[in-house]
C-alpha positions as CSV (number, residue, x, y, z in Angstrom):
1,X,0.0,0.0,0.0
2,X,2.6,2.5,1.0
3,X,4.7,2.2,-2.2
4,X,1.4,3.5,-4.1
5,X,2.0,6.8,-2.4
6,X,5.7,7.1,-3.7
7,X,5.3,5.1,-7.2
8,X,1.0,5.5,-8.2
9,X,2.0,4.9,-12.1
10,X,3.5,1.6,-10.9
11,X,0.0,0.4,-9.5
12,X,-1.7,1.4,-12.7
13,X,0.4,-0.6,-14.9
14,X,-0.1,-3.7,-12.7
15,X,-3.4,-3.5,-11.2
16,X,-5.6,-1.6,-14.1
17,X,-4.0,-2.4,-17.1
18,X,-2.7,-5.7,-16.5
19,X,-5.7,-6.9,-14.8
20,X,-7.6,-5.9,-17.8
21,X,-5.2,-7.9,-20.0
22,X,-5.8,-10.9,-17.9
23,X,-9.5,-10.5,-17.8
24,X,-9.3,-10.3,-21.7
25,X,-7.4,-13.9,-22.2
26,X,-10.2,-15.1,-19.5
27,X,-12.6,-13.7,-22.4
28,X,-10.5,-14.7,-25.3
29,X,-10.3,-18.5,-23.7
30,X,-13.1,-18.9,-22.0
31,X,-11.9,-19.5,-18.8
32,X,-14.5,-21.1,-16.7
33,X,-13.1,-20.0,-13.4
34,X,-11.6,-17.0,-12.8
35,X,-10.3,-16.3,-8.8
36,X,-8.2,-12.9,-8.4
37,X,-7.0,-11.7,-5.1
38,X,-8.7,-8.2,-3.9
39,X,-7.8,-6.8,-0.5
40,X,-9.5,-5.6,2.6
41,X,-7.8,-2.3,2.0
42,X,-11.3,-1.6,-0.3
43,X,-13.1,-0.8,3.1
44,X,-11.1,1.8,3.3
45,X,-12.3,4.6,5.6
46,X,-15.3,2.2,7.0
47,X,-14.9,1.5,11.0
48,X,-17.7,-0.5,11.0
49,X,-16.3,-4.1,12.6
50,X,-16.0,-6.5,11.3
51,X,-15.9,-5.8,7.6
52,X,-19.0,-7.4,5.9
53,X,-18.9,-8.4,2.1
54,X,-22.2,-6.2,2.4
55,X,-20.3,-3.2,3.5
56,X,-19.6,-0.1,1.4
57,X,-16.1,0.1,-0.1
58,X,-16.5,3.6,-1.8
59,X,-14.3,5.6,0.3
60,X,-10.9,4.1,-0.1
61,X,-7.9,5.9,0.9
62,X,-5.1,4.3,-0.6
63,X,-4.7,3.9,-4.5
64,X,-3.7,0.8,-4.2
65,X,-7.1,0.3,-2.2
66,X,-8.5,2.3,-5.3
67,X,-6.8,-0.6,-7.7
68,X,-8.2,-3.7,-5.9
69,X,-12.0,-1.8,-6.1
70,X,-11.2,-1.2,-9.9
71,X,-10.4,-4.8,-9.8
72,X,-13.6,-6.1,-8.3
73,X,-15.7,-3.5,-10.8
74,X,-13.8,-4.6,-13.7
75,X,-14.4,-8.4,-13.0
76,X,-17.9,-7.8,-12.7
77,X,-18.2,-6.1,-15.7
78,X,-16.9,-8.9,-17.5
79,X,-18.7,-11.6,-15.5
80,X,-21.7,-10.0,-17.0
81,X,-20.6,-9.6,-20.5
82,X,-19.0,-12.4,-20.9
83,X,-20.1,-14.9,-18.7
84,X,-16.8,-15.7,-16.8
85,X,-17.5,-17.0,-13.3
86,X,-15.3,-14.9,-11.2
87,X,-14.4,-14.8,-7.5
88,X,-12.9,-12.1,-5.6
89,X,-10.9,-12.7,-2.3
90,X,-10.1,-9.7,-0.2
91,X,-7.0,-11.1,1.7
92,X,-7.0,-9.9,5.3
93,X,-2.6,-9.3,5.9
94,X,-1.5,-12.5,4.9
95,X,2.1,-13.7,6.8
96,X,3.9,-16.6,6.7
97,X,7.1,-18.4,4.6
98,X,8.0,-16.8,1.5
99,X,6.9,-13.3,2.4
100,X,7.3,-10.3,0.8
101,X,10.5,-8.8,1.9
102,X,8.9,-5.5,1.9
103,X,5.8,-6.8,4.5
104,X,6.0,-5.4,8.1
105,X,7.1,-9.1,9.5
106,X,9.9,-9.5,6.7
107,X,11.4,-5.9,8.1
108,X,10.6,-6.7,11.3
109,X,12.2,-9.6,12.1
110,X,15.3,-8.4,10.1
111,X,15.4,-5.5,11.9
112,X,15.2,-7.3,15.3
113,X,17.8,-9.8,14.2
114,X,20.2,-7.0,13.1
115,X,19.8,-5.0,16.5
116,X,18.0,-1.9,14.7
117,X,14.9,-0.6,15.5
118,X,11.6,-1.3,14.0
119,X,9.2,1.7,13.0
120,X,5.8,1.0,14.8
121,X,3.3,3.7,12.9
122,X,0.0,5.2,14.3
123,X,1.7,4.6,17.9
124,X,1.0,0.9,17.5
125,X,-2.9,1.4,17.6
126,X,-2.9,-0.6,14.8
127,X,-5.0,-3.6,14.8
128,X,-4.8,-6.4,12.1
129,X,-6.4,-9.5,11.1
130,X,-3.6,-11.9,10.4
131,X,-3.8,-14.7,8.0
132,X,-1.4,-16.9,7.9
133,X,-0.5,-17.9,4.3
134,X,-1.3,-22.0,4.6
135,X,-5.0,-20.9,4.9
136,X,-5.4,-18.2,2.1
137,X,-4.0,-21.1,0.3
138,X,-6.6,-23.3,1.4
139,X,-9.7,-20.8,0.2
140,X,-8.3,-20.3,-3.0
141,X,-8.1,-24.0,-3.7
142,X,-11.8,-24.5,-2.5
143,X,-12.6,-22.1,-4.5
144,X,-11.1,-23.4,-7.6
145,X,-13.2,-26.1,-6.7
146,X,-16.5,-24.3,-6.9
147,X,-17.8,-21.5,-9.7
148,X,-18.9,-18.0,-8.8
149,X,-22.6,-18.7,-9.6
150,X,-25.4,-16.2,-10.3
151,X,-27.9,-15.2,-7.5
152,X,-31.5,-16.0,-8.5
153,X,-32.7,-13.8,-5.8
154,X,-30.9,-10.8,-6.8
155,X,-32.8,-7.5,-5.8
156,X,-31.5,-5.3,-8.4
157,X,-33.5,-2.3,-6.2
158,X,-31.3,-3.4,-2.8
159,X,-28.4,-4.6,-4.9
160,X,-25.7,-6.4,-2.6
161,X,-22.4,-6.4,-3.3
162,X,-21.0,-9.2,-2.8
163,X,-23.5,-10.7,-5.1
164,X,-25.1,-10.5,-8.7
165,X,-27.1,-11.2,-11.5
166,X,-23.8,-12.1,-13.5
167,X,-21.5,-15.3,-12.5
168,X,-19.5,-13.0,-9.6
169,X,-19.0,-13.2,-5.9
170,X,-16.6,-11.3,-3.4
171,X,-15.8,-13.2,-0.2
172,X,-13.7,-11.9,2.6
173,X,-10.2,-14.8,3.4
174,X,-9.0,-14.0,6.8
175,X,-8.7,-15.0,10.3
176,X,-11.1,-13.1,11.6
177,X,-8.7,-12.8,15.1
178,X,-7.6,-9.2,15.0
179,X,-4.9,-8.2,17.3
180,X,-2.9,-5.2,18.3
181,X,0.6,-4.8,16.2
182,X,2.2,-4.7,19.6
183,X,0.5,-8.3,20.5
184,X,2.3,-9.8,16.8
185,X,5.4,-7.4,17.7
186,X,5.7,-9.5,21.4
187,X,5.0,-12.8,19.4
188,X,8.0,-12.1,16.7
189,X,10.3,-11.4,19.7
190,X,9.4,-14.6,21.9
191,X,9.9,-16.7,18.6
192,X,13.5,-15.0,18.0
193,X,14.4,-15.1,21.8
194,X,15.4,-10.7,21.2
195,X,13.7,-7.8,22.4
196,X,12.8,-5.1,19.6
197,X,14.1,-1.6,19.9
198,X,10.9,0.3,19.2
199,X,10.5,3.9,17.2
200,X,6.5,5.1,17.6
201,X,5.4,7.0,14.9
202,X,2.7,8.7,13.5
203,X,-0.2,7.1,11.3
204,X,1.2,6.8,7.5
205,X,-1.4,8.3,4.6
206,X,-3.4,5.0,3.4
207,X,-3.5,3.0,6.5
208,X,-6.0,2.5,8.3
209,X,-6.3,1.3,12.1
210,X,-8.0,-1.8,12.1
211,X,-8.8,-4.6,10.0
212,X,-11.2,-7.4,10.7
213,X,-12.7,-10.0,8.5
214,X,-16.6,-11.5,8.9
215,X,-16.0,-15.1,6.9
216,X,-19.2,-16.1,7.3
217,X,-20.1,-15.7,3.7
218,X,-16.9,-18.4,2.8
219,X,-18.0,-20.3,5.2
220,X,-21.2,-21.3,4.2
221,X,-20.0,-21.2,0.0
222,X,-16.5,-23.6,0.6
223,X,-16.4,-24.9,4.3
224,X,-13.3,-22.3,4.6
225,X,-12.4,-22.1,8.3
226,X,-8.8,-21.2,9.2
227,X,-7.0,-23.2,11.4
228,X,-3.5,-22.0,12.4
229,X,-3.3,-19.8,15.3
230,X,-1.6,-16.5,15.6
231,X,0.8,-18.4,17.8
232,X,1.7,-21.1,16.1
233,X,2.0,-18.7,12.2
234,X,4.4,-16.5,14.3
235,X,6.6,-19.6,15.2
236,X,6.4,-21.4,12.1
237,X,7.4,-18.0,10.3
238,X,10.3,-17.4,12.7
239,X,11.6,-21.0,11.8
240,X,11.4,-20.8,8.1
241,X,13.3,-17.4,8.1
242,X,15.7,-18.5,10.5
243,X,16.2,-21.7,8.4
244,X,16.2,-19.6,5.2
245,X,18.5,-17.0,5.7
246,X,20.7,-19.0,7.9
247,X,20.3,-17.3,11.0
């Protein structure tokens, strides 16, 4: 999210126009189940907890949380044209082996291994719902396993919108567990056996304080229920970099 406030040209290439190329081979060969990853970034300025697939998301305040909307819009769009059964997954702060080396628990633990301090933004008042990356896996492959479909019962005068009258859905993937950055900041340190050295900042433009998924509506479509604790993702995280980078 933050690299859209230093690079925005960089987010239109990749998640406008090369989104839009992929929905067009989708059109051009049929594909018969498409599944992109949204984010929960699209609820944007909501504070309304948990986020609800029902919820508004026009009031993002990222660009990159502007993208991932564009995204959703744009698959529906062709879902309807075309008839392409597409699924969006807003991914709720995914963690875990093979992270992005630019993710907060990629510089974190670095950091903390190296002795340097760690910047901890909006005072640590930040609450997130962490996913660890074994069970975003798991949704997407139940997914694969079942179409978007269209909704008979559509109300086209109280439209929802996680729903249609084209082949599309939106579901929410998280763990639906929020806790304080501190609380995963304590975990990272008790996996590594260091203390952090701490620098409190202020909130960053984009971010927003807390995230929290509602499932319910994966639940019921896939049996998607996530099973790793915050606990046990922080450990298994720890091991893999430790392992990795030879630590």
């Amino acid at each position: 999210m933050r690299y859209s406030l230093k690079n925005p040209l960089a987010y239109i290439n990749s998640n406008i126009v090369g989104f839009a190329n992929i929905l067009e081979l989708c059109r051009e060969y049929q594909v018969n189940n498409f599944i992109y990853a949204s984010s929960s970034s699209v609820y944007g300025g909501n504070q309304l907890l948990p986020f609800k697939e029902e919820h508004s998301v026009d009031h993002p305040i990222s660009l990159y949380a502007a993208t991932k909307k564009s995204n959703e819009v744009m698959a529906h769009t062709y879902s309807h044209l075309y008839k392409i059964p597409s699924t969006g997954l807003r991914f709720f702060t995914v963690y875990g082996p093979w992270g992005r080396p630019d993710m907060a628990p990629m510089i974190f633990t670095k950091s903390i291994l190296a002795g340097k301090p760690i910047s901890i933004f909006n005072y640590g008042k930040m609450m997130r719902d962490f996913t660890y990356i074994d069970d975003i896996v798991e949704g997407i492959l139940k997914c694969g396993y079942k179409q978007a479909s269209i909704d008979e019962k559509f109300n086209r005068l109280l439209p929802n919108p996680a729903k249609s009258f084209a082949p599309y859905r939106i579901f929410n993937i998280g763990n639906s567990k929020p806790i304080e950055l501190l609380t995963f900041i304590e975990l990272l340190e008790q996996a590594l056996g260091m203390k952090s050295k701490k620098e409190f900042k202020s909130i960053q433009q984009g971010d927003v304080e807390s995230t929290f998924a509602d499932t319910s509506k994966i639940e019921d479509w896939v049996g998607y229920f996530p099973k790793t604790s915050i606990e046990d993702g922080v450990r298994n995280f720890v091991k893999w970099y430790k392992d990795y980078y030879k630590e």
